[in-house]
C-alpha positions in Angstrom: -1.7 -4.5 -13.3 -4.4 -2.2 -11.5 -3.9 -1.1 -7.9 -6.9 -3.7 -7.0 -4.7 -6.5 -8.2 -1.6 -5.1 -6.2 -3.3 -4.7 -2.8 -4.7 -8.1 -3.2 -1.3 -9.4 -3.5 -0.1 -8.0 -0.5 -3.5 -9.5 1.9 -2.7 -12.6 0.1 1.6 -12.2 1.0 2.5 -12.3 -2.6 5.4 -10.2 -1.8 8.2 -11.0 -4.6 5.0 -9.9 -7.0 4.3 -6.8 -5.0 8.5 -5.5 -4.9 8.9 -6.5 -8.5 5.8 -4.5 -9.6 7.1 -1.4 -7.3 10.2 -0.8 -8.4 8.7 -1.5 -12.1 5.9 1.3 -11.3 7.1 3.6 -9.0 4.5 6.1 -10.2 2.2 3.7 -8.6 2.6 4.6 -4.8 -0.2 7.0 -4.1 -2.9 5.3 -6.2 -6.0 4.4 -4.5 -7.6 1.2 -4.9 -11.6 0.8 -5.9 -12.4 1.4 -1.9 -10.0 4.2 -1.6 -6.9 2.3 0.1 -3.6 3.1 -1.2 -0.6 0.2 -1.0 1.0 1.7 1.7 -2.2 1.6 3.7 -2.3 -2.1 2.3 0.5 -3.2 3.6 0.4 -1.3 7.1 -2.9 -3.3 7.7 -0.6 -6.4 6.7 2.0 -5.0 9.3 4.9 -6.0 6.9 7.7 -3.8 7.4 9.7 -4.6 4.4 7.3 -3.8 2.3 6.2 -0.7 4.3 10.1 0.8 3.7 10.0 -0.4 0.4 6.7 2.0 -0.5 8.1 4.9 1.4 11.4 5.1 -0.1 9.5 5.1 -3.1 7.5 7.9 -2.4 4.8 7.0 -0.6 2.2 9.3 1.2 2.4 8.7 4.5 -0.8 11.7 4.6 -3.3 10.2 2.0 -6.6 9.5 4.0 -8.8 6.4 2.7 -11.9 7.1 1.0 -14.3 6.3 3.8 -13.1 7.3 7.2 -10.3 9.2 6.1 -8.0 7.3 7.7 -3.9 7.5 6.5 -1.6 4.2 6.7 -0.7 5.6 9.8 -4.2 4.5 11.0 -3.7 1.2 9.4 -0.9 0.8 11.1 -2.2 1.2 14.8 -5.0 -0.8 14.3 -2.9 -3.8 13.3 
């Protein structure tokens, strides 16, 4: 599954998908999606906290910046 597919699961709160698929792929974390979002950034926009510990204890980059504005999850985050 490509990382467009995952972050479309987490807008849509397909959350049992989104875990299962994580700790299947860890490797997965940092990859950015077609418009340069990352899941972490994904599911800081969702404001789903779970799933937000469940990325970082798997290694995600809290310091990636999105492909347009540069923006990390942390930006995501606020704006939620």
């Amino acid at each position: 599954m490509d990382v467009d597919k995952i972050i479309s699961k987490i807008r849509n709160g397909d959350f049992k998908d989104v875990k299962r698929f994580i700790k299947k792929n860890p490797e997965t974390v940092n990859r950015k999606n077609s418009d340069g979002l990352t899941l972490l950034m994904a599911a800081c926009e969702q404001g789903n906290k779970e799933l937000i510990t469940l990325l970082t204890k798997s290694g995600a980059d809290l310091n990636i910046g999105d492909k347009d504005k540069k923006w990390t999850a942390l930006h995501y985050a606020v704006v939620k």
